[in-house]
One Martini backbone bead per residue (centre of mass of N, CA, C, O) as a GRO file, in nm:
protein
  320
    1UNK     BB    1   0.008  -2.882   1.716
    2UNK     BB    2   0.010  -2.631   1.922
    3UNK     BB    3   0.023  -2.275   1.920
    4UNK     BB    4  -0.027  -1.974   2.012
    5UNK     BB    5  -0.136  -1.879   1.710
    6UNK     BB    6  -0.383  -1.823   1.451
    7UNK     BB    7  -0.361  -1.656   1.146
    8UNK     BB    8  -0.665  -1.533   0.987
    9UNK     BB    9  -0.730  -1.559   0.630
   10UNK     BB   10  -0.949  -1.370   0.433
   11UNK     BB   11  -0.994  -1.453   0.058
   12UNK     BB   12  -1.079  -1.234  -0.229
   13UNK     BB   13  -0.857  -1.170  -0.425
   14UNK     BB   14  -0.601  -0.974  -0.454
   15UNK     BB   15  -0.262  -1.102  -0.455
   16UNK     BB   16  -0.092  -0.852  -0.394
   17UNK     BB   17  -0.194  -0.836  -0.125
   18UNK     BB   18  -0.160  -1.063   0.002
   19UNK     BB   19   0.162  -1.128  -0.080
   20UNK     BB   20   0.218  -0.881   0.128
   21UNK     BB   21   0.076  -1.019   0.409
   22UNK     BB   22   0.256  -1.286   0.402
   23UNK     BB   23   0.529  -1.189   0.391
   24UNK     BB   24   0.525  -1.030   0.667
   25UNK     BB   25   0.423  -1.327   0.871
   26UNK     BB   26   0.735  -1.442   0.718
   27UNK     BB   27   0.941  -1.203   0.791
   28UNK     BB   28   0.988  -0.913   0.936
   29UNK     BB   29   0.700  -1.025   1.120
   30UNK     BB   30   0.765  -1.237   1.247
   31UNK     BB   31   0.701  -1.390   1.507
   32UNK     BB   32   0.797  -1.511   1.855
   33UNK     BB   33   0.601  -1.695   1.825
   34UNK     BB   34   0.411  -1.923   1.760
   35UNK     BB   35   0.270  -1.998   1.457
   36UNK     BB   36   0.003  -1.997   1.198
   37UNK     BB   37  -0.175  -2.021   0.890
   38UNK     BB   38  -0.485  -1.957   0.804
   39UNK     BB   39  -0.649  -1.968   0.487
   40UNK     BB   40  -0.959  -1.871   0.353
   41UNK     BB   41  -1.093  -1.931   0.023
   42UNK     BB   42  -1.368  -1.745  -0.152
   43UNK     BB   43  -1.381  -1.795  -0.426
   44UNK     BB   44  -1.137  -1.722  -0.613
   45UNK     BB   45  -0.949  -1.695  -0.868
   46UNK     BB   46  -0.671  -1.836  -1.042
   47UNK     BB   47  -0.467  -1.626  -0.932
   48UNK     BB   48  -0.519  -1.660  -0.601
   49UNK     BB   49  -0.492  -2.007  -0.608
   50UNK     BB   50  -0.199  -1.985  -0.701
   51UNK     BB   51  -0.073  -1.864  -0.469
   52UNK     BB   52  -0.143  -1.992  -0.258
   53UNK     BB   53  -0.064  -2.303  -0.354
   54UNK     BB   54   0.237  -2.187  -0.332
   55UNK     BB   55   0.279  -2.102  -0.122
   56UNK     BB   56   0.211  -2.385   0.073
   57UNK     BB   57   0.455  -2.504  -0.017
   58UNK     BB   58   0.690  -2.316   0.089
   59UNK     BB   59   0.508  -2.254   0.372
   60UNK     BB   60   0.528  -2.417   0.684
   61UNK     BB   61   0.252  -2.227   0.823
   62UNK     BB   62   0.073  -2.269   0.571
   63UNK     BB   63  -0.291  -2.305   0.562
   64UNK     BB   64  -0.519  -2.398   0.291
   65UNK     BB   65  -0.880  -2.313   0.211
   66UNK     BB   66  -1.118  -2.420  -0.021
   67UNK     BB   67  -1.420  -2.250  -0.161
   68UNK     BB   68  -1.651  -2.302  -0.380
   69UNK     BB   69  -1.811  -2.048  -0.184
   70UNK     BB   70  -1.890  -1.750  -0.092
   71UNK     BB   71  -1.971  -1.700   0.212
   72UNK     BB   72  -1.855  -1.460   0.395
   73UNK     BB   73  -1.683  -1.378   0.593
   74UNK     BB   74  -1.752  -1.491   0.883
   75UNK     BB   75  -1.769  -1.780   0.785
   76UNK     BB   76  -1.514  -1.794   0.723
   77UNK     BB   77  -1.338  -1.743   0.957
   78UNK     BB   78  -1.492  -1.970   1.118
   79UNK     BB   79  -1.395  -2.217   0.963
   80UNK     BB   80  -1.064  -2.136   0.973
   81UNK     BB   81  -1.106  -2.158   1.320
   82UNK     BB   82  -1.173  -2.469   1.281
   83UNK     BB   83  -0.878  -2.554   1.178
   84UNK     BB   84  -0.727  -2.442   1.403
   85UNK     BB   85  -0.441  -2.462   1.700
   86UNK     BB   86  -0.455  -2.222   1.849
   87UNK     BB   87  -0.465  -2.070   2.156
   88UNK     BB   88  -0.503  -1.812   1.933
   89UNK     BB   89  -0.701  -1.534   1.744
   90UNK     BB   90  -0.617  -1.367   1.459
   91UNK     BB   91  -0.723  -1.141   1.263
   92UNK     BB   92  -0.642  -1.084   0.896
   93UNK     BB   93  -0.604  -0.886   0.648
   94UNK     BB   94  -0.540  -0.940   0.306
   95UNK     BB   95  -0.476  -0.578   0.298
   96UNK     BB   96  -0.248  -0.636   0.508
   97UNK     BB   97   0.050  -0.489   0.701
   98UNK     BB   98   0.266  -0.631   0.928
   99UNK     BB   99   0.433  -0.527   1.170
  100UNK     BB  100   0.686  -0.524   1.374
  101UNK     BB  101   0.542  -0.664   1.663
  102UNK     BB  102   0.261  -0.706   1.670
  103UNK     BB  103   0.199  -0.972   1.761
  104UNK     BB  104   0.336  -0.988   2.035
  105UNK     BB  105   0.201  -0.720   2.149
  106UNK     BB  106  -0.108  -0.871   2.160
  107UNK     BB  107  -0.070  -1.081   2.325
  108UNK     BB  108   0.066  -0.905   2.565
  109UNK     BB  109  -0.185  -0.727   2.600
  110UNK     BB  110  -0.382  -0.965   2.682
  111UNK     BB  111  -0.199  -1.119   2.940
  112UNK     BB  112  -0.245  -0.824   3.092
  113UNK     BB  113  -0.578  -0.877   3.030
  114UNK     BB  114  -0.804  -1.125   2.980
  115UNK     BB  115  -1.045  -0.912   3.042
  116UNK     BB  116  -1.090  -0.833   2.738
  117UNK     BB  117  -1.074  -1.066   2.518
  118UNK     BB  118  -1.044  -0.806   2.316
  119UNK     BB  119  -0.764  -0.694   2.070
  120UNK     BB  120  -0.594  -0.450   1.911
  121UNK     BB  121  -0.474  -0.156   1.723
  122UNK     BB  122  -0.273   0.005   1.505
  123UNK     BB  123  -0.355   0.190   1.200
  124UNK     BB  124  -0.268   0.231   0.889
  125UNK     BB  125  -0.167   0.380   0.583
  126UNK     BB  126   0.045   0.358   0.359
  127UNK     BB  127   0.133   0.679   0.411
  128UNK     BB  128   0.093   0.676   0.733
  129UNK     BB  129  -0.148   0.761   0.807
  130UNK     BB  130  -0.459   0.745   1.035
  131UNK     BB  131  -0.651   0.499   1.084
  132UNK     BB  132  -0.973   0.460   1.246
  133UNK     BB  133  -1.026   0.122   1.152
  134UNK     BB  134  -0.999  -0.013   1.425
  135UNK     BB  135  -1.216   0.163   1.585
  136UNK     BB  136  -1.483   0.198   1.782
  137UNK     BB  137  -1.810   0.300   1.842
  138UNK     BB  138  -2.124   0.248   1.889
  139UNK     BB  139  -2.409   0.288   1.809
  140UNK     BB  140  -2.683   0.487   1.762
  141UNK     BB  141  -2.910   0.717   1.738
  142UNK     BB  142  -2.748   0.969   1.692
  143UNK     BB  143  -2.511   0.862   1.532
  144UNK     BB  144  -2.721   0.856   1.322
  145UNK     BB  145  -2.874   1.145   1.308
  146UNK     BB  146  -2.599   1.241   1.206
  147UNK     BB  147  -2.605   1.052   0.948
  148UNK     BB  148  -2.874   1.220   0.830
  149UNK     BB  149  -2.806   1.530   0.857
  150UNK     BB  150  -2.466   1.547   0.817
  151UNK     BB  151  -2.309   1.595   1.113
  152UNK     BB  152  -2.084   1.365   1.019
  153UNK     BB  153  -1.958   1.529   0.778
  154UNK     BB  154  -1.908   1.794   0.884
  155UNK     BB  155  -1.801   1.666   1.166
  156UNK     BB  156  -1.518   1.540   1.173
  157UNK     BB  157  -1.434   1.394   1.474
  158UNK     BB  158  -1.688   1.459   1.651
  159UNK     BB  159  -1.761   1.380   1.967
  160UNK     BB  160  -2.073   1.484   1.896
  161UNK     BB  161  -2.099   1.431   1.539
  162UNK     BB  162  -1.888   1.215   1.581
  163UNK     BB  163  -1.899   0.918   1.777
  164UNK     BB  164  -1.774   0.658   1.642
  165UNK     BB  165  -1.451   0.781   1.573
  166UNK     BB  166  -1.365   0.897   1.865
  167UNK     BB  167  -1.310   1.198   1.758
  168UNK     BB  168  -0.934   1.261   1.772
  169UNK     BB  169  -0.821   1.023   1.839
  170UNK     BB  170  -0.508   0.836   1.716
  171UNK     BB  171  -0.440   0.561   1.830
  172UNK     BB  172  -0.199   0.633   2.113
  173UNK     BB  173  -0.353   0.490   2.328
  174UNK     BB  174  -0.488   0.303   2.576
  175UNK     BB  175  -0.787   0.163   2.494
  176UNK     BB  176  -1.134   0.127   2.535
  177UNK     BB  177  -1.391  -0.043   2.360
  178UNK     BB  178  -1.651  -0.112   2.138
  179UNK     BB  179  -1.470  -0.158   1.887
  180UNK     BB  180  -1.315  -0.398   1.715
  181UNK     BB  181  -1.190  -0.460   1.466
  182UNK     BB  182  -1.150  -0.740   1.181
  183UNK     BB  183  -0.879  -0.659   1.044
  184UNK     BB  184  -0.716  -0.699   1.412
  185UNK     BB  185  -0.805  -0.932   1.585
  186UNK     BB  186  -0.778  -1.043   1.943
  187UNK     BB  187  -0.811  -1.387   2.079
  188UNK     BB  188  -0.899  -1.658   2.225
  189UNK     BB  189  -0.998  -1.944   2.156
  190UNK     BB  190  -1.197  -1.978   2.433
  191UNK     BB  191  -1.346  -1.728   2.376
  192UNK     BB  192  -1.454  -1.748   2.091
  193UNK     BB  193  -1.608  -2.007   2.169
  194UNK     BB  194  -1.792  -1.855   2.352
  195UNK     BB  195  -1.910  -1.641   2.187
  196UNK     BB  196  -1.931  -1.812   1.874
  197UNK     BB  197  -1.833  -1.619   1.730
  198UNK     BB  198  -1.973  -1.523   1.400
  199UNK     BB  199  -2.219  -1.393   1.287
  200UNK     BB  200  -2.355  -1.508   0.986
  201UNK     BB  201  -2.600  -1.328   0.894
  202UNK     BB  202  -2.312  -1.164   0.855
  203UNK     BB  203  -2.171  -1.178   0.574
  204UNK     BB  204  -2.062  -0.840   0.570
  205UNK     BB  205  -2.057  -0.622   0.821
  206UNK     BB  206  -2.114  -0.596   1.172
  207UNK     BB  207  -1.943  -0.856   1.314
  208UNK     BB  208  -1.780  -0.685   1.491
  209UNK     BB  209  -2.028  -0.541   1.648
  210UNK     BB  210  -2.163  -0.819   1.783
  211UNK     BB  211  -1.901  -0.934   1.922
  212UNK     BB  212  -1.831  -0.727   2.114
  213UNK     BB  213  -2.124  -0.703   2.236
  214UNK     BB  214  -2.114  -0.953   2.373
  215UNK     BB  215  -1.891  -0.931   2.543
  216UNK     BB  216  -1.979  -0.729   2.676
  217UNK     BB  217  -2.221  -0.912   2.797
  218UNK     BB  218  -1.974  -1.101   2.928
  219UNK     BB  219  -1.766  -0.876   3.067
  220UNK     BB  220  -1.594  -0.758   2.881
  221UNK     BB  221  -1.316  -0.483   2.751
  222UNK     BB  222  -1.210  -0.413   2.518
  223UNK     BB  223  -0.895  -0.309   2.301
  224UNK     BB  224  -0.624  -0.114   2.243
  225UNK     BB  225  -0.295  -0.069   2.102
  226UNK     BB  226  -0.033   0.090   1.979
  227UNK     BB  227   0.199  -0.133   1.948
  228UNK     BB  228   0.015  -0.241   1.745
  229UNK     BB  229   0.089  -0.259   1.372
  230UNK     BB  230  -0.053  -0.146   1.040
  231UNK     BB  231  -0.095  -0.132   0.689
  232UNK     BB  232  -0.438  -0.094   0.578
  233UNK     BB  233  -0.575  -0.063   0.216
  234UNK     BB  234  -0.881  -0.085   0.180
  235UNK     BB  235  -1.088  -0.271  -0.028
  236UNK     BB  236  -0.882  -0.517  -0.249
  237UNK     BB  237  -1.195  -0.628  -0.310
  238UNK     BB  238  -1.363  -0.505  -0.550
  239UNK     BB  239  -1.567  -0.254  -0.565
  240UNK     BB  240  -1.867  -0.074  -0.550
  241UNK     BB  241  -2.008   0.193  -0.357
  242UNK     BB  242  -2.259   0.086  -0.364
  243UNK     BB  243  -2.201  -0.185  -0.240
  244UNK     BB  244  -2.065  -0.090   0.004
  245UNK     BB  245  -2.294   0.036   0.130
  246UNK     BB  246  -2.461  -0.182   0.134
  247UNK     BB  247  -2.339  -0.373   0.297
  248UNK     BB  248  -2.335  -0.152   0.553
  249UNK     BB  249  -2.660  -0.102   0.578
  250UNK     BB  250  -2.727  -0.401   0.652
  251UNK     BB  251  -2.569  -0.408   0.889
  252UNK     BB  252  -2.682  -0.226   1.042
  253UNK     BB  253  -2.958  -0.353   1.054
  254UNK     BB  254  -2.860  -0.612   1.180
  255UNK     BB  255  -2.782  -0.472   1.457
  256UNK     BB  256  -3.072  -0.333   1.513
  257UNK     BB  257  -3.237  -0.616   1.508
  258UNK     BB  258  -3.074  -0.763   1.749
  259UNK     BB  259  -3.017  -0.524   1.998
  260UNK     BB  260  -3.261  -0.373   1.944
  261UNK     BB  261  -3.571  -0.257   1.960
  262UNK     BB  262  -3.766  -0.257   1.774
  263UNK     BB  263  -3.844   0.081   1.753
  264UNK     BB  264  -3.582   0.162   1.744
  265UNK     BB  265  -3.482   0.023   1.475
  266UNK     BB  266  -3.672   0.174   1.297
  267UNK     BB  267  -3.509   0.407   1.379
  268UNK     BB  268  -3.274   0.349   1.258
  269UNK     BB  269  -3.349   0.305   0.985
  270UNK     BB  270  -3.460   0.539   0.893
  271UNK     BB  271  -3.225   0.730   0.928
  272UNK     BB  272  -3.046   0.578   0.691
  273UNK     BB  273  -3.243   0.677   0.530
  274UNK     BB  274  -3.204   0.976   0.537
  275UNK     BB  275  -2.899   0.975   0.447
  276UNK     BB  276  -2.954   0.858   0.188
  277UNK     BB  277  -3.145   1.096   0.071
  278UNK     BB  278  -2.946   1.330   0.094
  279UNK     BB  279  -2.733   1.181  -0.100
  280UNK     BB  280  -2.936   1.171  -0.364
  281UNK     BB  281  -3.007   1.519  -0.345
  282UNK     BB  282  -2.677   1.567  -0.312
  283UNK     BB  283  -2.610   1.464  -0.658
  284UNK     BB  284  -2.864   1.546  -0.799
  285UNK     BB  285  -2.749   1.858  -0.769
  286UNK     BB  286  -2.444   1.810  -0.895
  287UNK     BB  287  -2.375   1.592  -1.081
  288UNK     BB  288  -2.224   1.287  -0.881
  289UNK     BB  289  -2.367   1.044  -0.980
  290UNK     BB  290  -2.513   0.686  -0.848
  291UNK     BB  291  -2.491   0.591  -0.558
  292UNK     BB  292  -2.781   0.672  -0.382
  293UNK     BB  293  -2.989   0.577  -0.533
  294UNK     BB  294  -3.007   0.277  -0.524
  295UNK     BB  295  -3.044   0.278  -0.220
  296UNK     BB  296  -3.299   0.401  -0.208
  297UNK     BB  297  -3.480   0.216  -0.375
  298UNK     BB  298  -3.355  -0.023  -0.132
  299UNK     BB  299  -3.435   0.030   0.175
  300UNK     BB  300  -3.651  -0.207   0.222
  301UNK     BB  301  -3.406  -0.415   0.207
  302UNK     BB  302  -3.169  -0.332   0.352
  303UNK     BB  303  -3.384  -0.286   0.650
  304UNK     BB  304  -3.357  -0.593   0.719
  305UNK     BB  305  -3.111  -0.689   0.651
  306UNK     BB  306  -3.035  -1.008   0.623
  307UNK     BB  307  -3.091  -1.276   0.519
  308UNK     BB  308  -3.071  -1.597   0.573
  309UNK     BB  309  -3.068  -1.649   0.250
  310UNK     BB  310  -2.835  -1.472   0.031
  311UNK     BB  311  -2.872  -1.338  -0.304
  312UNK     BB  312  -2.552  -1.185  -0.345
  313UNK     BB  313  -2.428  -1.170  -0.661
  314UNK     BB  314  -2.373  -0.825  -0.660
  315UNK     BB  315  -2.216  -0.833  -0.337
  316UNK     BB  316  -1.966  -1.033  -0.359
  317UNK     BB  317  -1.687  -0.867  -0.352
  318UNK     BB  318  -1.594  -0.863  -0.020
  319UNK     BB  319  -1.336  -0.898   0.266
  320UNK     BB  320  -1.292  -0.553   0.369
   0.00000   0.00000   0.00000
């Protein structure tokens, strides 16, 4: 039977994490729309597994399905979606706590303009203050050769060196955005559907700014609402560094071969690789760490973006 949303977690181990978003969407953030939540867990520990199966069995809302594979984040949504019988397709964060009217007003506000197409909201950090990470800008030759130069560390949210952050603004007012976060995003299923969901070839990172791209092409104009709230504790299905910045290279490589053109990506991938050698030339001269030295040394490597068939037994390490 159909029900308003179908509210989406792909999950990979942190239960901690899990049990207090599946809390949330079943406790004080009920909606009040009717709703089920579809779980699919990528191939997670036995600890998070017997969580799963545990809410499973007390949560009539929830259903859980297991994959003896991590396919990676887009992969999981689309199947998960795949399962889902909502009228709306929300995805959340595993390692996200929504707060009360959050999915009520996601909904309303898509409602009221079903041509924004795709809709998110507004991040909280546990501490209460704004995470940046609801929405961006879309990714720029210049905001590379920002992120390349290093002006976009030293001004941070600056709207002209800093222009992907979206400047000062603190996603405190409805605004039109170029990429809505894949953290807490709501389309219709019949949208998600025409977009074809996400491109599977970004295994994960990347996925939501070529859905929004595409969206966008498709007529769209996604948009975000502060009055729908999460707070999103970001990255706590444990990764190093260095794992995490690879994940995002490759997105990003991934998305300007597909976008842009080729002389362009090239360009943009370049910058990427200098942004990189910058950062390993500062930490070897800090002696702080060495996180950026292997990103340099794979540079060929991530600069190609996904592999067809990835693998990336290294790599697969978070679903956020």
């Amino acid at each position: 039977m159909s029900v308003d949303v179908s509210i989406v977690i792909v999950t990979y181990n942190a239960p901690e994490w899990i049990a207090q978003c599946l809390d949330s969407l079943t406790g004080d953030a009920r909606p009040r729309a009717s709703f089920e939540v579809v779980a699919y867990d990528n191939a997670s520990g036995e600890e998070t597994k017997a969580l799963l199966r545990e809410r499973a069995a007390t949560t009539p809302e929830l259903r859980v399905h297991f994959s003896p594979d991590n396919l990676g984040f887009a992969a999981g949504v689309n199947r998960a979606v795949e399962l889902a019988e909502g009228d709306h397709v929300l995805l959340v964060n595993p390692d996200a706590v929504v707060l009360p009217g959050a999915v009520d007003q996601l909904l309303a506000f898509l409602a009221q303009d079903p041509t924004r197409g795709i809709v998110g909201g507004r991040v909280l950090y546990p501490d209460g203050t704004v995470s940046l990470t609801s929405c961006f800008a879309a990714p720029t030759l210049w905001s590379w050769f920002c992120y390349a130069t290093g002006l976009s560390t030293a001004f941070k949210r600056s709207p002209v060196f800093d222009p992907e952050s979206l400047g000062r603004w603190d996603r405190d007012s409805v605004r039109d955005v170029d990429i809505v976060s894949g953290a807490f995003l709501l389309a219709t299923t019949r949208t998600w559907r025409e977009l074809g969901g996400f491109d599977e070839k970004f295994f994960m990172y990347g996925e939501d700014a070529d859905l929004n791209r595409r969206a966008a092409d498709a007529g769209y104009h996604p948009a975000v609402t502060p009055e729908a709230v999460v707070v999103h504790a970001g990255g706590k299905s444990s990764a190093t560094k260095t794992a995490k910045q690879r994940l995002l290279l490759r997105g990003k490589a991934e998305y300007a071969r597909k976008h842009w053109s080729p002389a362009r990506a090239r360009a943009g991938v370049g910058l990427l690789a200098t942004g990189v050698a910058l950062r390993t030339v500062g930490e070897t001269v800090l002696r702080r760490g060495r996180t950026w030295r292997p990103l340099w040394d794979e540079r060929a490597d991530w600069g190609r973006g996904w592999p067809a068939r990835p693998d990336l037994r290294g790599e697969r390490t978070l679903t956020s």
